[in-house]
C-alpha positions in Angstrom: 123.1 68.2 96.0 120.5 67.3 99.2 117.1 68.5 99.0 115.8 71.5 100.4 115.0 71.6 104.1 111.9 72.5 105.1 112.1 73.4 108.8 110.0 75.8 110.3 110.3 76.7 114.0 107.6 76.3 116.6 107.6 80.2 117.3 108.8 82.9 115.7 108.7 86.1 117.1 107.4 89.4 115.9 110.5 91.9 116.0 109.5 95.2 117.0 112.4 96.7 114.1 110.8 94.2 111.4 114.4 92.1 110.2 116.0 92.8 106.7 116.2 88.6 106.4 113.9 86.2 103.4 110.5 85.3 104.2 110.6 81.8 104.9 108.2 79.1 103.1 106.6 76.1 104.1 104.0 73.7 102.3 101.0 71.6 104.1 100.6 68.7 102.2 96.9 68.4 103.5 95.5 71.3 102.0 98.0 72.4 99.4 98.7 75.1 100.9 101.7 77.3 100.8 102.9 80.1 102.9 105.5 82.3 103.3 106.3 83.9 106.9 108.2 86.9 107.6 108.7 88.5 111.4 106.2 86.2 112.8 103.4 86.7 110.6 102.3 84.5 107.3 102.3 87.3 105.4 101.3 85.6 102.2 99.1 82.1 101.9 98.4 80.5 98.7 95.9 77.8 98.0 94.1 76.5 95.2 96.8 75.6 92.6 96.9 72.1 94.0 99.9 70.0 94.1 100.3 68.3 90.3 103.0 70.2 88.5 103.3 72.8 90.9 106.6 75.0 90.7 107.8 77.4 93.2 110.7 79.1 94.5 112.2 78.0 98.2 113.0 80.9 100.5 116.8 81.7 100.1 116.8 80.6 96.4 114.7 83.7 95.7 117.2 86.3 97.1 118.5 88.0 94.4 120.6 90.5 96.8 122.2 90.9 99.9 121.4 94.7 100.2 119.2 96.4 99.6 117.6 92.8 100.4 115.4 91.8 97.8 113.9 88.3 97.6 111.8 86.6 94.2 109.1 84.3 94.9 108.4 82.8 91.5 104.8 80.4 90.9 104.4 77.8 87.9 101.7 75.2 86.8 101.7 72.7 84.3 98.2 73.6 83.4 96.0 76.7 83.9 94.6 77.3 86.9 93.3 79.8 88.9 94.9 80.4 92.9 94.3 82.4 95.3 96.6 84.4 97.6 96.1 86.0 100.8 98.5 89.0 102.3 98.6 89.0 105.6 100.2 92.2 107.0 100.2 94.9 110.0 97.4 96.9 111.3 98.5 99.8 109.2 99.1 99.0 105.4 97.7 100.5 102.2 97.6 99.5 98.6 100.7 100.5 96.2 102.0 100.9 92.7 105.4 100.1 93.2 106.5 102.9 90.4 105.7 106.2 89.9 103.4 107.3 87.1 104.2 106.8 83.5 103.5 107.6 80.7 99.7 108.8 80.5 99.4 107.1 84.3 97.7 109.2 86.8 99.6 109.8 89.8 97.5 108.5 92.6 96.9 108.9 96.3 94.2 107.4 98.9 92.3 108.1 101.7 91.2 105.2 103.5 92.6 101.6 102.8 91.1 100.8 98.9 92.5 97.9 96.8 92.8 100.0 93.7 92.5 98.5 90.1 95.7 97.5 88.8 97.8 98.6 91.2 100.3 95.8 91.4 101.5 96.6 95.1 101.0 96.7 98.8 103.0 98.3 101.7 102.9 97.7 105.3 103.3 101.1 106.5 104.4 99.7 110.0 106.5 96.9 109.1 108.6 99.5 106.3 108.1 96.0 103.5 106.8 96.6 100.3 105.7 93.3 98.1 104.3 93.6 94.6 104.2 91.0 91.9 104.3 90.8 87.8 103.9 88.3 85.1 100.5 86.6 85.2 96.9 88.3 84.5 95.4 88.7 88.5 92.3 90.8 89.9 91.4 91.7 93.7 88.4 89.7 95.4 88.1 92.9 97.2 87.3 96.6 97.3 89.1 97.3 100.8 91.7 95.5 102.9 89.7 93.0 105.1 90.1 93.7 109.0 90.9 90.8 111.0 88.8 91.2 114.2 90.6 89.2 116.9 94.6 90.6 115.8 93.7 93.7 113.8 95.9 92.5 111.6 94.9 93.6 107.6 94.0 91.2 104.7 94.1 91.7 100.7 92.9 89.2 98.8 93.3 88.2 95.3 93.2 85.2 92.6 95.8 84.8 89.6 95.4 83.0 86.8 98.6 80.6 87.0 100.7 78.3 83.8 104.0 77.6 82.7 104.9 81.3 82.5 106.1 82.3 86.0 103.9 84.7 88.4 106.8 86.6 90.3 106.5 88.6 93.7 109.3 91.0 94.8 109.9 91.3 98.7 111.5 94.3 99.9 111.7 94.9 103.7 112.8 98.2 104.8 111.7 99.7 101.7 111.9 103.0 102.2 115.1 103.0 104.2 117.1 100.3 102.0 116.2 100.6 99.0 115.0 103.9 98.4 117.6 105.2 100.6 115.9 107.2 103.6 118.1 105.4 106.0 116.2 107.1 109.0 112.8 106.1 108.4 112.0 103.8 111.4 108.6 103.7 111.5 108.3 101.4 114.2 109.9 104.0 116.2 108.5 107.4 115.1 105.4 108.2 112.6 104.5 112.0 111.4 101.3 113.1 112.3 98.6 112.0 110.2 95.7 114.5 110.7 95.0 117.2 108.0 96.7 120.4 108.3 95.5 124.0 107.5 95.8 127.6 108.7 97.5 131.0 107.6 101.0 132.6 107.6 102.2 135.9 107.9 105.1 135.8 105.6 104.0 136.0 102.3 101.2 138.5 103.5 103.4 141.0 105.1 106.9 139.6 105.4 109.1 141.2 107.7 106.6 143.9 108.4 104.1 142.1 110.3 102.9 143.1 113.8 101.2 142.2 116.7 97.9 143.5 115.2 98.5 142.2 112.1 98.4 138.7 113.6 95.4 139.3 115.8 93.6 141.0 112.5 94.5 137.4 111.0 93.1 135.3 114.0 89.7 137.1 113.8 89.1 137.2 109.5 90.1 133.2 109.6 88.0 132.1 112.4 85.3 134.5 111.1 85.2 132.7 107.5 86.9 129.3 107.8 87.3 127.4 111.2 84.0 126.4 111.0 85.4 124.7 107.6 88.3 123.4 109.7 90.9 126.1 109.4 93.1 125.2 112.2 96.3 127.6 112.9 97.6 131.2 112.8 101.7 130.9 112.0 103.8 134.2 112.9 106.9 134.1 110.2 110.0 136.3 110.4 109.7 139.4 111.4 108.8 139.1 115.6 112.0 138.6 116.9 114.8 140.5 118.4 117.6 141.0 116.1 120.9 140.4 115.0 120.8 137.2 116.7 121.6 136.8 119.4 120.9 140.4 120.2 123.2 139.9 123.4 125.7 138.5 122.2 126.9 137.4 125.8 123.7 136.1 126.2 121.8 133.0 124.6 120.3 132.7 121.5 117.6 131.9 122.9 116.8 135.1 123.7 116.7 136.2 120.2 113.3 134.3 119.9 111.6 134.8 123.0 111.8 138.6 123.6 109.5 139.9 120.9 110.7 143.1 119.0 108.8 146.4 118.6 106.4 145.0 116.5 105.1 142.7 119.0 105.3 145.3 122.2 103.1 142.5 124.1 105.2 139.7 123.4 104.2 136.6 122.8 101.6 135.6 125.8 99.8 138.7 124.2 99.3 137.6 120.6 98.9 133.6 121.8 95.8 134.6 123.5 94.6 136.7 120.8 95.0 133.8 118.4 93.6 131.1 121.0 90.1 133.7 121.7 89.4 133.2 117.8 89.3 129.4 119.0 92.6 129.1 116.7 95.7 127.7 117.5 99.5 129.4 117.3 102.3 128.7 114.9 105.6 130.2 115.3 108.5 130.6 113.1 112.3 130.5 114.1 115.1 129.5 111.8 119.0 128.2 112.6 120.8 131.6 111.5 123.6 133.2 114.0 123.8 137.1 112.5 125.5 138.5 115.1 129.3 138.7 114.5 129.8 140.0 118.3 128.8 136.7 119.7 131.6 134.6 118.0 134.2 137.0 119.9 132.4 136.5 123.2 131.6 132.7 122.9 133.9 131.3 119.9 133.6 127.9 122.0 130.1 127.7 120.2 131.4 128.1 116.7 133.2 125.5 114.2 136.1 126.6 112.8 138.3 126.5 109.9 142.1 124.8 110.3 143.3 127.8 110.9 141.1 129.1 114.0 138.6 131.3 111.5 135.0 131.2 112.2 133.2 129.4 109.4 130.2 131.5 107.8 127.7 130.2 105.5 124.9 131.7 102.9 121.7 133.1 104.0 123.0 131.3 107.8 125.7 133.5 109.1 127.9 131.4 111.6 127.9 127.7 111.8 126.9 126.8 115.2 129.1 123.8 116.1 125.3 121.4 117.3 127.5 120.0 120.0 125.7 118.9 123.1 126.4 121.9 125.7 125.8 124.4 122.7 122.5 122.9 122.2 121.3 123.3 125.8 122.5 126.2 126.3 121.4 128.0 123.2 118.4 126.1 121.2 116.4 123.9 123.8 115.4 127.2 125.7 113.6 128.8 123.4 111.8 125.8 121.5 110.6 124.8 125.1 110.3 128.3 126.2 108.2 128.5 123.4 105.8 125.5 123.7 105.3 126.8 127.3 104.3 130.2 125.9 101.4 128.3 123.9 102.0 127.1 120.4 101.4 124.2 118.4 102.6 124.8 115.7 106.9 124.9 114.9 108.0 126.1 111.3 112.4 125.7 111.4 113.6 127.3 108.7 117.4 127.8 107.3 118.3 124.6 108.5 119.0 123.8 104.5 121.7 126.3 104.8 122.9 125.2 108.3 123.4 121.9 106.7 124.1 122.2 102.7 125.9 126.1 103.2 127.2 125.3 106.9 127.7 121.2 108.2 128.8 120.6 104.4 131.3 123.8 104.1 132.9 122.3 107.0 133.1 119.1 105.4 134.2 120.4 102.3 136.8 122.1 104.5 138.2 119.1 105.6 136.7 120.1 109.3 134.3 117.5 109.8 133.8 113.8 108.4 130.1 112.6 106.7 129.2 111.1 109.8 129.8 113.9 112.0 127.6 116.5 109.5 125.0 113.9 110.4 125.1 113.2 113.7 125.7 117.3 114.3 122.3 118.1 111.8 120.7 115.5 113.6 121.0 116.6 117.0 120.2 120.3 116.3 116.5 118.7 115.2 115.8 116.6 117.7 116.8 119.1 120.3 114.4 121.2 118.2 112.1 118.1 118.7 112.6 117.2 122.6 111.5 120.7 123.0 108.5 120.9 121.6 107.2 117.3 122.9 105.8 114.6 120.3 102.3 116.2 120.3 103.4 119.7 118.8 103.6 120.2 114.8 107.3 120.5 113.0 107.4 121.6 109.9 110.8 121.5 108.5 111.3 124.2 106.0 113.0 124.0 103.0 113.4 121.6 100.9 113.4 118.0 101.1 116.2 116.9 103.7 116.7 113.6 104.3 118.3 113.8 107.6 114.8 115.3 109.2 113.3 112.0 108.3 111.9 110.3 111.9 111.9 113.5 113.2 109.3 116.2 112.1 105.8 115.9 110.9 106.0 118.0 107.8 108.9 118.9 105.3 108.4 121.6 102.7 109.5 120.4 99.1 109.7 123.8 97.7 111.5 126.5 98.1 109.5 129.9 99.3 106.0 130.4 96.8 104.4 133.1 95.8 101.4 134.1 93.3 103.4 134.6 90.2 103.1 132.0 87.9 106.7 130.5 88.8 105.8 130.4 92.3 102.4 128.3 91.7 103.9 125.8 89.1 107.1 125.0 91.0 104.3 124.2 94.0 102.3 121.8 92.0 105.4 120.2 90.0 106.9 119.9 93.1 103.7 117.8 94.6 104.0 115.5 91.9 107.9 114.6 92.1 108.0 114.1 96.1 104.3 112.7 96.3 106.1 109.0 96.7 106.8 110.8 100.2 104.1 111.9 101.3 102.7 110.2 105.1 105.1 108.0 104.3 108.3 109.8 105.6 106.0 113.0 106.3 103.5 115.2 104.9 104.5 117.2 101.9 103.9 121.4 102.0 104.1 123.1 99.1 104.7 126.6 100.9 102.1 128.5 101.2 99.2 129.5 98.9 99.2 132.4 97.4 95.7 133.0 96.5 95.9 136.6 95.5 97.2 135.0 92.5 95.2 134.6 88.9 91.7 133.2 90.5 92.2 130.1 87.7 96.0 129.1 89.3 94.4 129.8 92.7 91.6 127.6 92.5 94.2 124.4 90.4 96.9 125.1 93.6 93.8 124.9 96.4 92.1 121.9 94.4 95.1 120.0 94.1 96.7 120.7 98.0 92.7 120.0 99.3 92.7 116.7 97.7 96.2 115.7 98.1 96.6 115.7 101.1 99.1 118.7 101.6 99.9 121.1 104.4 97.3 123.9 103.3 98.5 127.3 104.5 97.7 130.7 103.1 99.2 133.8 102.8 98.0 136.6 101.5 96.7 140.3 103.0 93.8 139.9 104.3 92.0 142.4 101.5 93.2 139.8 99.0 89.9 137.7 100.2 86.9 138.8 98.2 83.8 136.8 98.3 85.2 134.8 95.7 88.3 133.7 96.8 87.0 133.2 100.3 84.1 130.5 98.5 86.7 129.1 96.9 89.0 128.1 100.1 86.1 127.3 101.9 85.0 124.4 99.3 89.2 122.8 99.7 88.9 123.2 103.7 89.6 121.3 105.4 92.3 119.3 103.2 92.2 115.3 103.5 93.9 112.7 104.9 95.2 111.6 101.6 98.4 109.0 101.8 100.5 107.7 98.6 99.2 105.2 96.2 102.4 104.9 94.2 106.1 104.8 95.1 109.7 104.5 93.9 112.9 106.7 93.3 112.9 110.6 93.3 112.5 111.3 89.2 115.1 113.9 88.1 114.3 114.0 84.8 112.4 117.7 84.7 114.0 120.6 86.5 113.0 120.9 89.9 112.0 124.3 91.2 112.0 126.7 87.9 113.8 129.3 90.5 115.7 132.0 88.5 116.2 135.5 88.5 114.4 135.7 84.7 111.2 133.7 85.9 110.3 136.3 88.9 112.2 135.0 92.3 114.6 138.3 92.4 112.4 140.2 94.7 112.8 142.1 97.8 113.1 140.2 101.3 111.5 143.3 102.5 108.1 143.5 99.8 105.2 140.5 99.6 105.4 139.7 95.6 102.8 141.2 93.5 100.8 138.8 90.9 102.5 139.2 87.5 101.6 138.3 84.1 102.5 134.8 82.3 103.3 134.5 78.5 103.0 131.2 77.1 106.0 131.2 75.8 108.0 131.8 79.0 106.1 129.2 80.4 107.0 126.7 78.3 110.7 127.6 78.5 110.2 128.0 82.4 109.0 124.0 82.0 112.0 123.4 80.5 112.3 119.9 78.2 111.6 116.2 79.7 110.6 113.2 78.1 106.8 113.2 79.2 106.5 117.0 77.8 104.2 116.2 74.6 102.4 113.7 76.0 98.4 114.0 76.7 99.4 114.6 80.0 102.6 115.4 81.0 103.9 114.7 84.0 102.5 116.3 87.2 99.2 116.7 84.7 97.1 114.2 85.7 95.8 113.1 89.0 93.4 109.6 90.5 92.1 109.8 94.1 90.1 106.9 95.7 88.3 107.3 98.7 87.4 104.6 100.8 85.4 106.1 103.5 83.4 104.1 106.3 79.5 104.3 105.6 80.2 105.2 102.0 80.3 103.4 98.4 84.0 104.3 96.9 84.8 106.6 94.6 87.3 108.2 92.6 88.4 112.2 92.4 90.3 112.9 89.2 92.4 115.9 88.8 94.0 117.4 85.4 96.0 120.1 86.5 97.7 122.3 83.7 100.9 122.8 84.6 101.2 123.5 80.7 98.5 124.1 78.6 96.3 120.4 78.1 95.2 119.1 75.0 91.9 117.6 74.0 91.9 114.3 74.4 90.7 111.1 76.0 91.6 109.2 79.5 91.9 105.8 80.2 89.5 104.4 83.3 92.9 102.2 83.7 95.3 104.7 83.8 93.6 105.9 86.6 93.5 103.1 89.1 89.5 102.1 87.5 88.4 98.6 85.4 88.0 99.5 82.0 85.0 97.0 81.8 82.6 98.8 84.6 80.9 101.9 84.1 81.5 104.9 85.9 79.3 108.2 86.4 81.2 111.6 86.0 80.9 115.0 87.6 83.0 118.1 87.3 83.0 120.0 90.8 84.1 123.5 89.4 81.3 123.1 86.6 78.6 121.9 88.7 77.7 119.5 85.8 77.0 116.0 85.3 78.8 114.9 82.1 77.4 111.2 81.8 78.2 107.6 81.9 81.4 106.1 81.1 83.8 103.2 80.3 86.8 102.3 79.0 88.0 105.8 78.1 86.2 109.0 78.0 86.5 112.6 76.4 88.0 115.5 78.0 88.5 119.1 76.8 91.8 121.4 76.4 92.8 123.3 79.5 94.7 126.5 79.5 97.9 127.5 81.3 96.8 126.9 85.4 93.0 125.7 84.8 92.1 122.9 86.3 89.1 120.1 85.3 88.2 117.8 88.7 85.8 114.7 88.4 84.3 112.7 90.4 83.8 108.8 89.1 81.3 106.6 90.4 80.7 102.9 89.5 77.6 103.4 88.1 75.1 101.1 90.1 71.6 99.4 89.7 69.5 101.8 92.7 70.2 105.4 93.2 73.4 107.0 94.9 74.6 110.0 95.9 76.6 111.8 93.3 78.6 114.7 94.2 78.1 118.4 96.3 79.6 121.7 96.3 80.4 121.7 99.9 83.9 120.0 99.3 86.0 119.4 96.4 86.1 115.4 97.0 82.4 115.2 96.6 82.3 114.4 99.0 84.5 113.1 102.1 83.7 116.0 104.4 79.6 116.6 104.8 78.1 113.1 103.6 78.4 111.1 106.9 76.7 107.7 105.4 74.6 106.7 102.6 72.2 104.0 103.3 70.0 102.5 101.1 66.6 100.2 102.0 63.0 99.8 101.2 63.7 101.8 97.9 64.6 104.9 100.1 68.2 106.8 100.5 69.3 108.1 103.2 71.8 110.3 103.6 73.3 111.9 107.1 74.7 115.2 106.7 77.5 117.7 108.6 77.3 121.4 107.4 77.7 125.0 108.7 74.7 126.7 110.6 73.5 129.4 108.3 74.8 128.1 104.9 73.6 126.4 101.8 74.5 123.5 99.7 73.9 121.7 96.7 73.7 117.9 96.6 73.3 115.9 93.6 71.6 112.2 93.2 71.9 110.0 90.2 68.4 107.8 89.4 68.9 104.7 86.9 65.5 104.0 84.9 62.9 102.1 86.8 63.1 104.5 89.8 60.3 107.3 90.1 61.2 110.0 92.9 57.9 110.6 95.2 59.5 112.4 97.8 62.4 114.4 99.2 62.2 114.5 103.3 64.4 116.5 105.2 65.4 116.1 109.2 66.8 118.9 110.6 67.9 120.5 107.8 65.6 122.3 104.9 65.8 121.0 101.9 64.4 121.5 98.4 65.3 119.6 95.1 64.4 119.5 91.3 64.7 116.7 88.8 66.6 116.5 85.3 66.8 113.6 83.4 68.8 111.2 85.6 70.2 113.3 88.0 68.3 115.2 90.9 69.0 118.6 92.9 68.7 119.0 96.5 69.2 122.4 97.9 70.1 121.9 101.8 69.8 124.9 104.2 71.9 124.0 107.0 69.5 125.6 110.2 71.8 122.6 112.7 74.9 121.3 112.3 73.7 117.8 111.4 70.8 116.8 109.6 69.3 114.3 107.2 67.5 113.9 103.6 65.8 111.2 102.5 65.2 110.2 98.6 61.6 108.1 98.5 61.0 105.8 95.4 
């Protein structure tokens, strides 16, 4: 059998749709140096292993299958050595677990681009290729992905220890399409929005009931208490437009949503400006329903039917719209751009679950139309909805997850509708965990709305966990559900981060998704906003149903680990324990949580306002009850003094410390805040450093000193401002 070639071309282009093909290898003699190129980039170079007794695998050797493509890069030595290996990838790529959590593993998320402890895995957001490798002991060289200056281009870098037991890497290009089956995820041809997302919505708060002046009310209480905190928009649910639809059924649909109803007399130019006075933004909401049984006698031509000539109807949709071309102009691009022109930013669809799963799929079922047609027709129907709007408005597709509206919207809801029983608040934070493999990836996941009328203890675990998660954060309640407390609460989760997946793989299906039945509280009135109810323990454990993670320490959807890499700033970790059942007493791992075991770490719980010590390895933490929630902060415990933690945000924090800078035994810290408010901020000081002084620059500040940790009280008399920490 000949030898291996090894040919490598004199160019090879970078392909704008990155190619499911091998990455192709080639060795330099000179240097020992090996690399392996894939679309026109070396996106991994290894050096240091020498050339004696060296063992790897040639390109297509390693392809283990045609599709979903996966190739195995294996790497052997005689004897013991340490290499070092260099990915090279887009200018948009994070680190990865390449698996969900297990047992006792945190789930974990990021905001910024850290190399996180462990984590065996990085994706190329850009490029859709996810590469993570097994079998040999291996550590980062790095805290962050290094940024090449002249091609922007990212860098991780790491050294394995390698022997005669093979170190493997896994390629998989078009990850996310291929192999986890999201076959319209073409990132190199359409990204969601990646900018935090928070505001109000009128359903849950008055349903089908809300007016004009209920909306205004709105727009005036939020901007009042929390767009200085970065509250952004005021969404109008069901309940302004003209009904049945379309309520001319000569006419078009369109019409339905563009001509307000009684309860909006103005229409909508009226409450727009309302809502854009309070410096707010407008959301609307229109759904894919046809109610109107008049219009299928006067324009059956828009309708699919059955074999024999009978209008198809489907649950909670009415008629099935046949998402033709004609039908679309004529009926649905109107009023998406009529209402972009009338002024908002914000587009909510909802019931296009049932035009697909109880319509498209009926007709399917019916023998009507093929797979490919239900696609192509669902398809169409959102990216009219899409063209409408333009690529700078928000689409939220609403509800549940949907494949199809994958490279279309910016936001998909993973959970059916919420509300503040204790059904409604578990489902949302269950529901985070299972899709969080999703989330900025194909979109950004929304848990419904929050309910924060709810028990204050579930209302502050659901606004922790959507803050720091990342999630779409909209409320809505009445607004006499915000007493002082509740409104301190959501101002310390606004505005929610920028956080992005740390881990991915397949959808787990092992625990019951939703917990929506008529014995756990969801038969309620259309009509009537859902009143908080009372929780037994027992029903909640039944409601949780049996999965295979259910007696561990921390069952899945439990436990959270956010690192933050932010510019200016020394990382740090956020850890979440969220009792979605009642939590035992027990202890964490630093590993299970994306932190080395052999480092220190410095621990703060935000909802306490405590400082609970040093650790490493593992630490202690106490039993939760049903809905409580315990979230740390973990800092690597260094040799000067750092900043700790605040209580102006729950990611102590990512929002108000702008840098920390330390030199000539002084820290620095520049600070954002809110005019005419206060806030704590807390220091850590190792031994051998005395405080003299606490300066403050346009801010006023006053502190105290306990042990190793010292207070600073900030009065914020400017929006920006400074305190310094003399030693």
């Amino acid at each position: 059998m000949p030898a291996p070639i090894s040919y490598k071309p004199r160019f090879i282009p970078t392909q704008t749709e990155p190619p499911v093909v091998h990455a192709a290898h080639s060795y330099d003699d000179a240097t020992d140096t090996l690399t392996y190129e894939y679309n026109g980039r070396n996106i991994i170079t290894m050096t240091g292993q020498g050339s004696e007794g060296f063992g790897y695998r040639h390109s297509s050797d390693g392809d283990i299958q045609s599709w979903p493509f996966t190739q195995q890069l294996y790497f052997i030595l005689d004897e013991p050595r340490i290499a070092q290996v260099t990915f090279r990838l887009s200018s948009d790529a994070v680190c990865m677990r390449p698996n969900r959590a297990s047992d006792e593993q945190a789930i974990i998320g990021q905001v910024g681009r850290p190399l996180l402890y462990g984590v065996n895995g990085v994706y190329d957001v850009n490029q859709d290729l996810l590469i993570e490798w097994y079998g040999r002991d291996w550590k980062w060289l790095d805290d962050q992905f290094e940024v090449d200056p002249e091609t922007g281009e990212l860098l991780a870098r790491l050294e394995v220890e390698l022997g005669q037991s093979s170190w493997f890497v896994n390629l998989r290009p078009q990850y996310y399409r291929t192999h986890l089956g999201y076959m319209y995820h073409k990132p190199w041809e359409f990204r969601p929005t990646p900018k935090p997302v928070s505001g109000w919505c009128s359903w849950e708060a008055y349903r089908r009931d809300v007016s004009e002046s209920d909306v205004a009310g709105a727009a005036e209480f939020f901007s009042k208490h929390f767009k200085a905190y970065g509250m952004e928009y005021i969404q109008i649910d069901d309940g302004f437009e003209k009904t049945p639809i379309p309520y001319d059924p000569k006419g078009s649909i369109a019409n339905a949503w563009l001509d307000t109803n009684d309860q909006f007399p103005n229409g909508h130019q009226a409450v727009v400006g309302k809502i854009r006075k309070e410096g707010l933004k407008a959301g609307i909401w229109t759904s894919a329903s046809l109610t109107n049984k008049e219009f299928m006698e006067e324009q059956p031509e828009c309708i699919i039917k059955d074999k024999d000539g009978q209008c198809i109807e489907g649950e909670w949709l009415g008629y099935l719209l046949d998402c033709l071309p004609d039908t679309l102009d004529k009926h649905i691009r109107p009023y998406y751009e009529g209402l972009r022109k009338l002024g908002y930013d914000y587009f909510k669809t909802d019931q296009i679950r049932h035009l697909l799963f109880d319509g498209l799929h009926k007709a399917a079922r019916m023998g009507v139309l093929t797979t490919d047609e239900v696609q192509k027709r669902f398809r169409a129907f959102m990216k009219c909805a899409r063209e409408g709007i333009g690529a700078d408005a928000f689409f939220l597709a609403s509800w549940g997850v949907l494949s199809e509206v994958v490279g279309i919207v910016d936001a998909c809801r993973i959970a059916i509708d919420a509300n503040p029983t204790w059904a409604g608040v578990r489902m949302q934070l269950v529901e985070s965990a299972r899709w969080y493999h999703s989330h900025r990836v194909l979109f950004i996941n929304d848990p419904d709305h929050l309910c924060v009328r709810t028990k204050f203890e579930w209302a502050r675990t659901l606004c922790s966990l959507t803050s720091l998660s990342g999630s779409l954060f909209m409320l809505s309640d009445p607004l006499d559900a915000y007493d002082e407390e509740r409104i301190r609460l959501i101002q310390r989760c606004l505005p929610p981060l920028a956080t992005m997946t740390a881990e991915t793989g397949p959808l787990d299906m092992r625990s019951p998704a939703f917990t929506w039945t008529k014995l756990h509280g969801f038969a309620v009135k259309r009509e009537k906003p859902v009143d908080v109810k009372p929780t037994e323990l027992d029903d909640a454990l039944n409601m949780a149903g049996r999965y295979p993670t259910m007696n561990n320490d921390h069952p899945f959807s439990t436990l959270w680990a956010f690192h933050l890499d932010v510019p200016g700033r020394n990382p740090w970790s956020v850890v979440g324990r969220i009792a979605t059942i009642p939590l035992k007493e027990t202890e964490i791992s630093l590993e299970n949580l994306g932190l080395d075991p052999e480092k220190d770490y410095l621990v703060f719980d935000f909802w306490a306002e405590r400082y609970l010590g040093r650790v490493s390895g593992k630490f202690h933490v106490p039993g939760l009850d049903l809905g409580h929630c315990q979230i740390l902060s973990l800092r690597q415990v260094l040799s000067r003094p750092q900043f700790l933690a605040s209580t102006r945000h729950i990611s102590m924090d990512a929002v108000s410390v702008k840098s920390e800078t330390w030199a000539d035994r002084q820290l620095t810290v520049e600070l954002s805040g809110i005019p005419g408010t206060k806030e704590t901020y807390w220091f850590h000081v190792p031994l051998g450093y005395v405080l003299t002084e606490v300066c403050a620059d346009g801010i006023t500040a006053s502190h105290k000193q306990l042990g190793e940790i010292v207070s600073v009280e900030v009065e914020f008399t400017a929006d920006t401002g400074a305190i310094k920490l003399v030693f």
